[in-house]
N, CA, C and O atoms as a Tinker XYZ file with bonds, in Angstrom:
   472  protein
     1  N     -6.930000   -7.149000   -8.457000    73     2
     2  CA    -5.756000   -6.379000   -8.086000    64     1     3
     3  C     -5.085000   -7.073000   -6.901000    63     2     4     5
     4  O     -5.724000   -7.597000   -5.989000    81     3
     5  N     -3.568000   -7.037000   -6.990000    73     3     6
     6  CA    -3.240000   -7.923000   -5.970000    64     5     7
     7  C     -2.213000   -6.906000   -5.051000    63     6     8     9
     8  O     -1.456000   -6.168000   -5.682000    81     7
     9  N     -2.196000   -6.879000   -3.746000    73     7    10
    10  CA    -2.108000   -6.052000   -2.792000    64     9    11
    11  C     -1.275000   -6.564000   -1.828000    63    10    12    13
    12  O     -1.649000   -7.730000   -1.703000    81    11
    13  N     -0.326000   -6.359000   -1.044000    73    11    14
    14  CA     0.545000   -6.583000   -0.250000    64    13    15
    15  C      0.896000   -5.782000    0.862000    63    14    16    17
    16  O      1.938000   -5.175000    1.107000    81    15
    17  N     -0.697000   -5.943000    1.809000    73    15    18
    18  CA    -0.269000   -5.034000    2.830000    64    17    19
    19  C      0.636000   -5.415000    4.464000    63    18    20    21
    20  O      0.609000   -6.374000    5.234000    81    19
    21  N      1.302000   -4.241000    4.438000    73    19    22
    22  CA     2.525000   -4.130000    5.495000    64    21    23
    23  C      2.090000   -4.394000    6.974000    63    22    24    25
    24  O      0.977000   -3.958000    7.268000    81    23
    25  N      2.722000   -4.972000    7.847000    73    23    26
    26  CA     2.409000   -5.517000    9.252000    64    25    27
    27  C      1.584000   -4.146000    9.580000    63    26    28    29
    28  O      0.519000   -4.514000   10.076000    81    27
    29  N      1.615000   -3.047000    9.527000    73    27    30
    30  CA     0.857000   -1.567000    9.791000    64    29    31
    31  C     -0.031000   -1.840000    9.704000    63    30    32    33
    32  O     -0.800000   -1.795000   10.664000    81    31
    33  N     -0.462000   -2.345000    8.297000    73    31    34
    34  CA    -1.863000   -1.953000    7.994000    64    33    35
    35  C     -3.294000   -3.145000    8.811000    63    34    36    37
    36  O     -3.409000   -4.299000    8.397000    81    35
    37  N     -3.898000   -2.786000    9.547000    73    35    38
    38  CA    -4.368000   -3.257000   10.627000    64    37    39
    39  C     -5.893000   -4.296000   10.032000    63    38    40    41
    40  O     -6.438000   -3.859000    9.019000    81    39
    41  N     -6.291000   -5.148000   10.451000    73    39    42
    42  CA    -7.058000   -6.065000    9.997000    64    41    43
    43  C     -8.646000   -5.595000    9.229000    63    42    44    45
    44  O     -9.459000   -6.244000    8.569000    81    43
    45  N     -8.610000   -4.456000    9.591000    73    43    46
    46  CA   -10.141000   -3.526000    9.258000    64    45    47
    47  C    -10.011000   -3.175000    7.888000    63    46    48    49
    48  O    -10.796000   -3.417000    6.970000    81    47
    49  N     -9.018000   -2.628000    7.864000    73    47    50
    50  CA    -8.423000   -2.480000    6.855000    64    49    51
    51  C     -8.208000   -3.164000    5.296000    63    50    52    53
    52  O     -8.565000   -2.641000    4.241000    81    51
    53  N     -7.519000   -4.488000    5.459000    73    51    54
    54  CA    -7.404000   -5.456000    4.957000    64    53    55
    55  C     -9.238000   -6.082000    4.597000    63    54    56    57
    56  O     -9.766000   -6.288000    3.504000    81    55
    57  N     -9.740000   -6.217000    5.825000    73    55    58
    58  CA   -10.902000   -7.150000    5.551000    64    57    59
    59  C    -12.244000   -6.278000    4.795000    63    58    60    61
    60  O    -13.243000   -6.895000    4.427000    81    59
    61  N    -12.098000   -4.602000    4.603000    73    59    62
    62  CA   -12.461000   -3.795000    4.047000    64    61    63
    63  C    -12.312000   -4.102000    1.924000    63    62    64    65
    64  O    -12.957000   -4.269000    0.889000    81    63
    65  N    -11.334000   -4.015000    2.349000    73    63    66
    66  CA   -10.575000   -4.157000    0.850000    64    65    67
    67  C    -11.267000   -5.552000   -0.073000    63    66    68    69
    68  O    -11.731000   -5.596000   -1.213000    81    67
    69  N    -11.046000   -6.910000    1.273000    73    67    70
    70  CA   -11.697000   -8.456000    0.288000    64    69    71
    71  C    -12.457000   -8.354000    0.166000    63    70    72    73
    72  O    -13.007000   -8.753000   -0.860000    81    71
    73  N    -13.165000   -7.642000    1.270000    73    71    74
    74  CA   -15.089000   -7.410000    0.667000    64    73    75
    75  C    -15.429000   -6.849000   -0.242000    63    74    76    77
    76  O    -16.597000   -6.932000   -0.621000    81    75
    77  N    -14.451000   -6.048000   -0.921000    73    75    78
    78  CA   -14.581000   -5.480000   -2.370000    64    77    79
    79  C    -14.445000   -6.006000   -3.503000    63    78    80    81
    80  O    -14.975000   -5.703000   -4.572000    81    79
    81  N    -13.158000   -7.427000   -3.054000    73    79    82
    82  CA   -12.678000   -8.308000   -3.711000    64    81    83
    83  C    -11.660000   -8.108000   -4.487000    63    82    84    85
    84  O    -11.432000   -8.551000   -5.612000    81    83
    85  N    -10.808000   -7.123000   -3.542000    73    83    86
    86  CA    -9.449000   -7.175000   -3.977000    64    85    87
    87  C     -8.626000   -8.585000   -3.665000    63    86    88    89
    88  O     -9.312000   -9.596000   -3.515000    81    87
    89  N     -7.259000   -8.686000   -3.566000    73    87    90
    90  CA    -6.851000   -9.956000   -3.197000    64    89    91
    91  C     -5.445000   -9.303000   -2.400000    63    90    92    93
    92  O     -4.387000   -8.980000   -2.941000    81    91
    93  N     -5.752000   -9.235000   -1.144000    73    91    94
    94  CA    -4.781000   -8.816000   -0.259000    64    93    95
    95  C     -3.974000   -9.853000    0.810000    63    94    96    97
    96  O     -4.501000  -10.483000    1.726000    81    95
    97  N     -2.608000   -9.848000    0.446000    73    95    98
    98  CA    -2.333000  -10.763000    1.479000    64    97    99
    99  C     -1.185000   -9.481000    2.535000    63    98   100   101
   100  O     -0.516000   -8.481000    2.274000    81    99
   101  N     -1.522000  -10.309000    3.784000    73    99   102
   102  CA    -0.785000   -9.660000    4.794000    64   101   103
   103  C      0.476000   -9.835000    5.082000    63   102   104   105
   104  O      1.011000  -10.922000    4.868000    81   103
   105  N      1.130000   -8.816000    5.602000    73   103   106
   106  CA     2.869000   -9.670000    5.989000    64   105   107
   107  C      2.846000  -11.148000    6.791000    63   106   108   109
   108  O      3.400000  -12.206000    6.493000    81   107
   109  N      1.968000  -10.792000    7.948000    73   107   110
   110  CA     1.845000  -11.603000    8.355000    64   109   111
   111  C      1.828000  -13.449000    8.115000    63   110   112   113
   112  O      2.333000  -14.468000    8.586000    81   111
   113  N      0.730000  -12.935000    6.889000    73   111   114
   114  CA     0.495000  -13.940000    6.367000    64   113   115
   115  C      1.708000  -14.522000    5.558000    63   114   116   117
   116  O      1.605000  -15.652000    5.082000    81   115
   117  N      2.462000  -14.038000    5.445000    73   115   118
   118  CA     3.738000  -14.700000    4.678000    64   117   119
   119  C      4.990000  -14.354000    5.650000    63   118   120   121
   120  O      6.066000  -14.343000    5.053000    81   119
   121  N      5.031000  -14.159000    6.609000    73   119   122
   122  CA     5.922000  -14.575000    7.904000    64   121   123
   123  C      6.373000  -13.521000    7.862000    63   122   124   125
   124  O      7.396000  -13.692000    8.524000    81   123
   125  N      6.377000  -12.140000    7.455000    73   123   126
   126  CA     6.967000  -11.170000    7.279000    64   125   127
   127  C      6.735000   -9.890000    8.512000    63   126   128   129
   128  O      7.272000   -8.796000    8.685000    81   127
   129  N      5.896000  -10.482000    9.074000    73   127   130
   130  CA     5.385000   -9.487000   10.196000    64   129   131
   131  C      6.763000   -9.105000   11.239000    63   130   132   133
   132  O      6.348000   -9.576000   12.298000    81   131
   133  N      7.432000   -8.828000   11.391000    73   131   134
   134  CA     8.961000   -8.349000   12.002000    64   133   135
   135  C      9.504000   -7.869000   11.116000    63   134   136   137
   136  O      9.860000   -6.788000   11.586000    81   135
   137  N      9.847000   -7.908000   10.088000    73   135   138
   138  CA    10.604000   -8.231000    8.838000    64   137   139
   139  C     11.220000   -6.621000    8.729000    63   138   140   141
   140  O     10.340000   -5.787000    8.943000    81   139
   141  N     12.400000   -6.121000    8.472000    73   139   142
   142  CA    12.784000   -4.902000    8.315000    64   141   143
   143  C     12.275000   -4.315000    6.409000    63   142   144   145
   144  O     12.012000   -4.982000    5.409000    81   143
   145  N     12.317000   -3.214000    6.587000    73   143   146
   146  CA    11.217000   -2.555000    5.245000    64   145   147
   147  C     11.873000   -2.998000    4.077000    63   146   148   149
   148  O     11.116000   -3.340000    3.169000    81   147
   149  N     13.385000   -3.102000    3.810000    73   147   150
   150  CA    13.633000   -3.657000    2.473000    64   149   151
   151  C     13.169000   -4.848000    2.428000    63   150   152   153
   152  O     12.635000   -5.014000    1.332000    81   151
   153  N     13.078000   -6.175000    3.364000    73   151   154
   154  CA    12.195000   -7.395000    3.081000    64   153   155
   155  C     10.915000   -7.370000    2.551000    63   154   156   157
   156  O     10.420000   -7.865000    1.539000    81   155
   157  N     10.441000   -6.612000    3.553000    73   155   158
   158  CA     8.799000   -6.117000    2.828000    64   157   159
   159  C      8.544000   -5.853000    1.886000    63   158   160   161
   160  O      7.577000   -6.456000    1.421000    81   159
   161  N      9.353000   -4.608000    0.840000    73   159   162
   162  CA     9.605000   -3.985000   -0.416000    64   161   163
   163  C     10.092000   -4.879000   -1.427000    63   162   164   165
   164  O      9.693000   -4.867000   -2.591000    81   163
   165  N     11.179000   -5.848000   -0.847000    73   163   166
   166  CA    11.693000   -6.585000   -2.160000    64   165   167
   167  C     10.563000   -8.025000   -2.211000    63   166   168   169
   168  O     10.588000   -8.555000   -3.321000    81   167
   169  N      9.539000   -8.762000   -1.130000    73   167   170
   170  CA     8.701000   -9.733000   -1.347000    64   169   171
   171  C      7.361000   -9.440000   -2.069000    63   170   172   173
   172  O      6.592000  -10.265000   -2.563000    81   171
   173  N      7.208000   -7.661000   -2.010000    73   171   174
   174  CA     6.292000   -7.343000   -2.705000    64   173   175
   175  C      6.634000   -7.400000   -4.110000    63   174   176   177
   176  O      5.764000   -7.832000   -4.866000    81   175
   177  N      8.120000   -6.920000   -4.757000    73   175   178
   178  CA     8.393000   -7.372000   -6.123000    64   177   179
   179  C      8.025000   -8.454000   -6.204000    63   178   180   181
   180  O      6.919000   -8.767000   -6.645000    81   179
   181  N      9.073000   -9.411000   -5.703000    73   179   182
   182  CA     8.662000  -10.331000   -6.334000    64   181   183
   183  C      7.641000  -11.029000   -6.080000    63   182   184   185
   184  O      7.914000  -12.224000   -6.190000    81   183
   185  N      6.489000  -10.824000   -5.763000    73   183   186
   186  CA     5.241000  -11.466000   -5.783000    64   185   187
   187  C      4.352000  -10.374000   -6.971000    63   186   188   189
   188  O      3.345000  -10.788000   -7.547000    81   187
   189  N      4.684000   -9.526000   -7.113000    73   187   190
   190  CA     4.138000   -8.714000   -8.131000    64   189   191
   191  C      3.129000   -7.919000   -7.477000    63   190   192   193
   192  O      2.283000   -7.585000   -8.307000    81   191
   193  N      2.868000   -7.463000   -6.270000    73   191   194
   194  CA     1.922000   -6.613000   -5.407000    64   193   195
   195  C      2.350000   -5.341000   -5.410000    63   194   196   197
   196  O      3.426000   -4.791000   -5.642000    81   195
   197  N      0.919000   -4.879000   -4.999000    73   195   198
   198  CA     0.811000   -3.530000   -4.919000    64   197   199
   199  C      1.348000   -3.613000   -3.158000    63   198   200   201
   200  O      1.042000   -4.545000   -2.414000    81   199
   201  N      2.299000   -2.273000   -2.701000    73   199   202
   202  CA     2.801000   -2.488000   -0.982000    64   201   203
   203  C      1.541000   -1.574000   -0.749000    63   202   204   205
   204  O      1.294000   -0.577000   -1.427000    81   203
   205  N      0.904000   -1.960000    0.120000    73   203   206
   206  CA     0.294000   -0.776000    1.239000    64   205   207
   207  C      0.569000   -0.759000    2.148000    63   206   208   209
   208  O      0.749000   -1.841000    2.708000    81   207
   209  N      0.783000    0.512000    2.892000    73   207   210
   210  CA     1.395000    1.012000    3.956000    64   209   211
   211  C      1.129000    2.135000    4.535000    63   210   212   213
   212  O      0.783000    3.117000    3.877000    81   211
   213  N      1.253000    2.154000    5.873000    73   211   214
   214  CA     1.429000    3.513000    6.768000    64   213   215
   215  C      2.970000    4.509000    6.942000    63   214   216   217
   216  O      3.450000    5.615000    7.192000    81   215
   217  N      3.234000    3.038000    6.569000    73   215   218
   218  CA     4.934000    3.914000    6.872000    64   217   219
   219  C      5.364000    4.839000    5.558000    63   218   220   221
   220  O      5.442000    4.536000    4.367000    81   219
   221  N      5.533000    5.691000    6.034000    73   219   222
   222  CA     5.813000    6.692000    5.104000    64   221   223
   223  C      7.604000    6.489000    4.402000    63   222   224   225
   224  O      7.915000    6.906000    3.286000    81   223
   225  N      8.459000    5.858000    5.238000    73   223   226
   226  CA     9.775000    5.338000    4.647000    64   225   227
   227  C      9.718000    4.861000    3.300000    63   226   228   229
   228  O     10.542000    5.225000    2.462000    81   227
   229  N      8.521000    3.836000    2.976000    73   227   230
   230  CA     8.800000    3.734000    2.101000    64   229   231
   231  C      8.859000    4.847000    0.663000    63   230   232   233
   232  O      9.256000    4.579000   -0.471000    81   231
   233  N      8.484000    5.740000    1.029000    73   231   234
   234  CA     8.416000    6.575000   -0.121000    64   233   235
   235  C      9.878000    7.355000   -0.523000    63   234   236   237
   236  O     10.140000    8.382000   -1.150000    81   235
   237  N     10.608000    6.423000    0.102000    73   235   238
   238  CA    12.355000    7.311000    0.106000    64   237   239
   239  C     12.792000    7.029000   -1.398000    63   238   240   241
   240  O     13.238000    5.888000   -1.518000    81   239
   241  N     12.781000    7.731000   -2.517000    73   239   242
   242  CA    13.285000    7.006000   -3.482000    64   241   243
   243  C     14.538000    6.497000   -3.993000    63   242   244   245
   244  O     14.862000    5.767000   -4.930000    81   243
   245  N     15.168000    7.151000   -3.022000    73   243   246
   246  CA    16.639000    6.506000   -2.377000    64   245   247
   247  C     16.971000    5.558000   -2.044000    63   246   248   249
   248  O     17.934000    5.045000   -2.614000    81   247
   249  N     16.358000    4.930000   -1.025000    73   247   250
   250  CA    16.374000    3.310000   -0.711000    64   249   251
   251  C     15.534000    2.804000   -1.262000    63   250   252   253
   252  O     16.081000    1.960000   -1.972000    81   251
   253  N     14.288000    2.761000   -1.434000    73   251   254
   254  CA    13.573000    1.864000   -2.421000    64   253   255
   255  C     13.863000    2.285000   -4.051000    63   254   256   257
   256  O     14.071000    3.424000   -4.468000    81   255
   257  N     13.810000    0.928000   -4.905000    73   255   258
   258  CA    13.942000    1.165000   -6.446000    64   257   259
   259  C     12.749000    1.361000   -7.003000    63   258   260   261
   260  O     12.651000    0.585000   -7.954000    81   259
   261  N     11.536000    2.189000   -6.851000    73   259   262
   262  CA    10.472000    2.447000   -6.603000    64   261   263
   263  C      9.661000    1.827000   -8.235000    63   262   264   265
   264  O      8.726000    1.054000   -8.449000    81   263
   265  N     10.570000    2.619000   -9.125000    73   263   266
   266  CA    10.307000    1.947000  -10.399000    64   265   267
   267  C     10.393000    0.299000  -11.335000    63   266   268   269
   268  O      9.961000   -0.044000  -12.435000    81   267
   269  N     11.227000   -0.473000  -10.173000    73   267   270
   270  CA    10.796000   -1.857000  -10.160000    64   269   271
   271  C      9.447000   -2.456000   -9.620000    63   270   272   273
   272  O      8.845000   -3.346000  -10.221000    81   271
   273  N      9.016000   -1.894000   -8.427000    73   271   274
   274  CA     7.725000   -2.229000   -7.749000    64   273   275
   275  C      6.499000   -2.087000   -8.930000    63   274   276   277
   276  O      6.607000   -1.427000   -9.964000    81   275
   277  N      5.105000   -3.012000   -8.437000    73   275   278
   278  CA     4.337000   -2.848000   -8.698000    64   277   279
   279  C      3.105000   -1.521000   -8.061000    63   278   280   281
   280  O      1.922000   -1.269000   -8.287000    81   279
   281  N      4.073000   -0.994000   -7.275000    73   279   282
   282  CA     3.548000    0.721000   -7.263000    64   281   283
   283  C      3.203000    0.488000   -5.064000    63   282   284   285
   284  O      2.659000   -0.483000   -4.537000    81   283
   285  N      3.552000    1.274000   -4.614000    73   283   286
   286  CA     3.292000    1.794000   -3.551000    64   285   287
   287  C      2.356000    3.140000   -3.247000    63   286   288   289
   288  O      2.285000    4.220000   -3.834000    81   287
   289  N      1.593000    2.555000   -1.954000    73   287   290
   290  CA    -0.045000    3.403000   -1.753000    64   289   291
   291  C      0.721000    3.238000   -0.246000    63   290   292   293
   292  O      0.967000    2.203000    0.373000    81   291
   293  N      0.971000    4.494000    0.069000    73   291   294
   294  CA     1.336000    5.294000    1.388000    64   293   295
   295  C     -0.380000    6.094000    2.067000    63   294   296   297
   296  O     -0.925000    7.091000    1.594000    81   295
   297  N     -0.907000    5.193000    3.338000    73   295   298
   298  CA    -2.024000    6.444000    3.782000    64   297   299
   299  C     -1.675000    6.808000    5.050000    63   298   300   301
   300  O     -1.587000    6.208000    6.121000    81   299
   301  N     -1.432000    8.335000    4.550000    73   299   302
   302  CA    -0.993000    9.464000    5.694000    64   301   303
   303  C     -2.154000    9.543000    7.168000    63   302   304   305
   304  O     -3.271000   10.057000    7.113000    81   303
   305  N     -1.795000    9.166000    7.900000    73   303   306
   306  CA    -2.801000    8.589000    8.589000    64   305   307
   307  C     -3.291000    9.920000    9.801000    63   306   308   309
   308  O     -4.309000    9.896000   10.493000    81   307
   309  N     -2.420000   10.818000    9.784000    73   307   310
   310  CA    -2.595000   11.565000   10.666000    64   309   311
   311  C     -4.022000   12.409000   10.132000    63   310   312   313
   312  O     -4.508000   12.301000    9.006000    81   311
   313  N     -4.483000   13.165000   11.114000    73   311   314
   314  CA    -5.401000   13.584000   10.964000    64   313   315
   315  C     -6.421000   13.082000   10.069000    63   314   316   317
   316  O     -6.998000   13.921000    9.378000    81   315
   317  N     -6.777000   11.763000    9.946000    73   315   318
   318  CA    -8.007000   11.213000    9.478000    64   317   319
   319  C     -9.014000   10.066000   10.544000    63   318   320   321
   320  O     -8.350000    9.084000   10.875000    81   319
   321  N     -9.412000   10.067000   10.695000    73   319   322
   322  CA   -10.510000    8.489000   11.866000    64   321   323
   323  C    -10.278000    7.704000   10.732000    63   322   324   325
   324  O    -10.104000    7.907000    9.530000    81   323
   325  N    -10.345000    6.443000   11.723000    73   323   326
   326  CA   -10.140000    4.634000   11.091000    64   325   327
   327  C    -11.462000    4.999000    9.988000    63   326   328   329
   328  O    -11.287000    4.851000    8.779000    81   327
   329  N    -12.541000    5.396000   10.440000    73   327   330
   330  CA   -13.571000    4.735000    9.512000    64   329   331
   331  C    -12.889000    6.065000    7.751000    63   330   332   333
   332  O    -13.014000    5.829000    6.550000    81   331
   333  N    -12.442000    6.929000    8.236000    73   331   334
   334  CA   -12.252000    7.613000    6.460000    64   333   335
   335  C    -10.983000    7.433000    6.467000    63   334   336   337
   336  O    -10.493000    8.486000    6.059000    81   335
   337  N     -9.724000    6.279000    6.831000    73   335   338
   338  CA    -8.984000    5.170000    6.529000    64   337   339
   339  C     -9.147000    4.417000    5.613000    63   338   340   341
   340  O     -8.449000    4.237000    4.615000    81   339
   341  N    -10.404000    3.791000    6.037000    73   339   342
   342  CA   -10.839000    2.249000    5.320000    64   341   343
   343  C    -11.278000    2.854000    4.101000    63   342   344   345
   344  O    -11.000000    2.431000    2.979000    81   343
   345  N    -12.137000    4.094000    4.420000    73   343   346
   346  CA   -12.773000    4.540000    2.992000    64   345   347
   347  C    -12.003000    4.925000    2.008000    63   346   348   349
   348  O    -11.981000    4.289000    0.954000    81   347
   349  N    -11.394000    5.824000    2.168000    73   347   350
   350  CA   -10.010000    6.172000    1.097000    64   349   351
   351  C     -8.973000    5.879000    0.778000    63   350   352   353
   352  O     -8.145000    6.457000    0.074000    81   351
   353  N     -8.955000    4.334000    1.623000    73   351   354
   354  CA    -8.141000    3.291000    1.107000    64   353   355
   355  C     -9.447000    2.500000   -0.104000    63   354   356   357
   356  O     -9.556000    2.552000   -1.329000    81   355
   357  N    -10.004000    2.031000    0.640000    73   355   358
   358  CA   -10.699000    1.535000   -0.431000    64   357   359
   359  C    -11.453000    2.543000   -1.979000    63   358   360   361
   360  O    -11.535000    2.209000   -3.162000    81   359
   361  N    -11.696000    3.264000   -1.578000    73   359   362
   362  CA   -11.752000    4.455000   -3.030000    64   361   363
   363  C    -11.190000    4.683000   -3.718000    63   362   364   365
   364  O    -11.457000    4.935000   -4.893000    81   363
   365  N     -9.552000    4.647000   -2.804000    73   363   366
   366  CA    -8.244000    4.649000   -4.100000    64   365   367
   367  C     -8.610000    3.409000   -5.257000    63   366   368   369
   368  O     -8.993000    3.474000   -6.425000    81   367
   369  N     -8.338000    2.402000   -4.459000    73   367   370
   370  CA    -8.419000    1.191000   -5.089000    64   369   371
   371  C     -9.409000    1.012000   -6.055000    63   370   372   373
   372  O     -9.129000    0.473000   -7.125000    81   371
   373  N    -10.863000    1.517000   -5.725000    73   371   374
   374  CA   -12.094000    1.137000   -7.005000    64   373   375
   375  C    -11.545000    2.286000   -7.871000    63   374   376   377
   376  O    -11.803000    2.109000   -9.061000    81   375
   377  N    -11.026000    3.142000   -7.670000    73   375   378
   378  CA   -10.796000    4.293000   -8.547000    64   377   379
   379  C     -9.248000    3.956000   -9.611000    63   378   380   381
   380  O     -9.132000    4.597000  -10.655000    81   379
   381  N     -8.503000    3.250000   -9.337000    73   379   382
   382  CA    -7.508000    3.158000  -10.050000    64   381   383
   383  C     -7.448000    1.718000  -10.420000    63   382   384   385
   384  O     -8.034000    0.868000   -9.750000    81   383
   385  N     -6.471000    1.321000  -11.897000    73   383   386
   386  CA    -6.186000    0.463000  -12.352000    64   385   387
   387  C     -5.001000   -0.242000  -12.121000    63   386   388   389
   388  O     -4.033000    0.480000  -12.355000    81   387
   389  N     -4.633000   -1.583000  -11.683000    73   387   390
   390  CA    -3.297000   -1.982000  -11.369000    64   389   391
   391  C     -2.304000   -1.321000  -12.413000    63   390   392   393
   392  O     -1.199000   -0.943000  -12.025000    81   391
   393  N     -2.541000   -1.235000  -13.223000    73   391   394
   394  CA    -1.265000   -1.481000  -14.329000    64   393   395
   395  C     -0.612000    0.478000  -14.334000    63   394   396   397
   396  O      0.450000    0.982000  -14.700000    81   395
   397  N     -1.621000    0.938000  -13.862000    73   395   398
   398  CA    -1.259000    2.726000  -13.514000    64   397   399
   399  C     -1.043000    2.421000  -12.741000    63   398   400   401
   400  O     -1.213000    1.340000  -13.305000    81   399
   401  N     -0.602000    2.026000  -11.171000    73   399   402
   402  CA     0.227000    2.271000  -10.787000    64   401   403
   403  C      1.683000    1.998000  -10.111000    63   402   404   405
   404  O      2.211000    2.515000   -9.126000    81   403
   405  N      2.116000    1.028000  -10.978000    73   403   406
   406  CA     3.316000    0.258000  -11.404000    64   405   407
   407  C      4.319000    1.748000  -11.249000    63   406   408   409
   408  O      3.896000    2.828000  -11.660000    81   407
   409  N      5.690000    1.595000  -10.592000    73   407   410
   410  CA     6.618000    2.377000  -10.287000    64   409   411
   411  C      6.164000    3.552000  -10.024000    63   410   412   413
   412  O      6.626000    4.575000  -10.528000    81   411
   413  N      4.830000    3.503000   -8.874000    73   411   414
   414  CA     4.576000    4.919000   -8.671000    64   413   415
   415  C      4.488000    4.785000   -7.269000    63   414   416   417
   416  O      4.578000    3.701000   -6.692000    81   415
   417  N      4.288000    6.025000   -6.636000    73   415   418
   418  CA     4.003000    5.886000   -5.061000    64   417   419
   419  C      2.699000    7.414000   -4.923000    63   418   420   421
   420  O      2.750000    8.643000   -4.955000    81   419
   421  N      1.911000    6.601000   -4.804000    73   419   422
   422  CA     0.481000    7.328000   -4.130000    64   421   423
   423  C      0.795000    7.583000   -2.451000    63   422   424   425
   424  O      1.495000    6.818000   -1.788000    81   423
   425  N      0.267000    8.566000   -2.019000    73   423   426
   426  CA     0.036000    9.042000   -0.694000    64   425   427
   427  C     -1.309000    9.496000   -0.527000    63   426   428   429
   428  O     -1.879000   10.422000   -1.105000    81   427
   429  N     -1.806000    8.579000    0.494000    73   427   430
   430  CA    -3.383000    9.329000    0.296000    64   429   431
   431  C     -3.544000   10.008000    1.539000    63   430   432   433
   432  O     -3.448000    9.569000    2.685000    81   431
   433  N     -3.849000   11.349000    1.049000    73   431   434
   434  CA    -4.093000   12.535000    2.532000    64   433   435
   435  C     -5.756000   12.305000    2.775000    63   434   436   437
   436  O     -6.520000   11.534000    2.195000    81   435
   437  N     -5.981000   13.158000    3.727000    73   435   438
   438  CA    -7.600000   13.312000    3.739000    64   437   439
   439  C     -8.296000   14.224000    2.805000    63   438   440   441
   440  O     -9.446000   14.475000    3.166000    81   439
   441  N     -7.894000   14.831000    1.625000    73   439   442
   442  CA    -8.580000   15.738000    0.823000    64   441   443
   443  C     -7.931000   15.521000   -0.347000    63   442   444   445
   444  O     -8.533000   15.754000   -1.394000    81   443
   445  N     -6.338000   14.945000   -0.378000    73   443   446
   446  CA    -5.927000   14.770000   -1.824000    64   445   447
   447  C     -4.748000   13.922000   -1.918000    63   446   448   449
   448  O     -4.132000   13.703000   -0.875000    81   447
   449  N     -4.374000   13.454000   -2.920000    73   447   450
   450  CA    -3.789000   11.598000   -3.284000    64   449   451
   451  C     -2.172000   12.327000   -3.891000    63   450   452   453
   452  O     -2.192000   12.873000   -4.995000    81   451
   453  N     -1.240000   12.291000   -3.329000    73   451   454
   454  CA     0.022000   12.661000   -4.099000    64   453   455
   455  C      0.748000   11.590000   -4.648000    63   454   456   457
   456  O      0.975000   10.451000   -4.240000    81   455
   457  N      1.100000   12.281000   -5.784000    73   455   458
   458  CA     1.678000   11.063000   -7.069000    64   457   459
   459  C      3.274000   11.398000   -7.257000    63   458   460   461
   460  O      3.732000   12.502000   -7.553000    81   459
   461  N      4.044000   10.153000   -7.010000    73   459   462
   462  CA     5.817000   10.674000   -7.455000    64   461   463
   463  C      5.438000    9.578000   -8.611000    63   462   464   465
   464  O      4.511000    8.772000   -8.533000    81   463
   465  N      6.254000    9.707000   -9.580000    73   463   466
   466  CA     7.166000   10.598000  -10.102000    64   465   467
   467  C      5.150000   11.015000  -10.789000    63   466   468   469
   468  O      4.236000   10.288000  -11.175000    81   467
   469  N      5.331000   12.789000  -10.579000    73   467   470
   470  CA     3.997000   13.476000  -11.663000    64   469   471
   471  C      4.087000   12.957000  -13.011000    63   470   472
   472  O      3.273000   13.311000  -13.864000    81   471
């Protein structure tokens, strides 16, 4: 699964995920770390990644064309600790298949995962 997480998403995070052996690259890592959110959104098309993110903007389906993306994973970060972060980021991920979630946007809370479009 290939993953495209946002300058947000913090190195624990990320290095959580390869140890699973996802294949995550960082903004950073592709010079994007400043980068305003439509850059972020449109390099994840076209690289064909999944965006992960904290920022909840992206879930505007207004400004993003959400149904071109290879699917956006929003984690609501409030009220959870880093360590059940990493975990339910990474749980999403063993639990779902790339190809489900293509033009979708997941939000993962601490008790339950919201899906646009249902």
């Amino acid at each position: 699964m290939k993953i495209f997480a946002d300058h947000c998403i913090h190195t624990d995070v990320v290095q959580a995920l390869r140890d699973k052996g996802f294949n995550v690259e960082r903004a950073i890592d592709a010079g994007l770390e400043k980068s305003p959110d439509e850059k972020i959104f449109n390099y994840a098309i076209k690289t064909s990644r999944i965006l992960l993110t904290f920022d909840r903007d992206f879930g505007n389906i207004i400004r993003f064309n959400i149904k071109r993306s290879a699917g956006i994973v929003i984690i609501s970060v409030e009220k959870m600790s880093w360590k059940m972060i990493i975990k339910q980021t990474v749980n999403f991920f063993q639990k779902n298949k790339e190809k489900n979630l293509a033009g979708t946007i997941y939000i993962i809370e601490p008790k339950r995962v919201r899906i646009w479009p249902k």
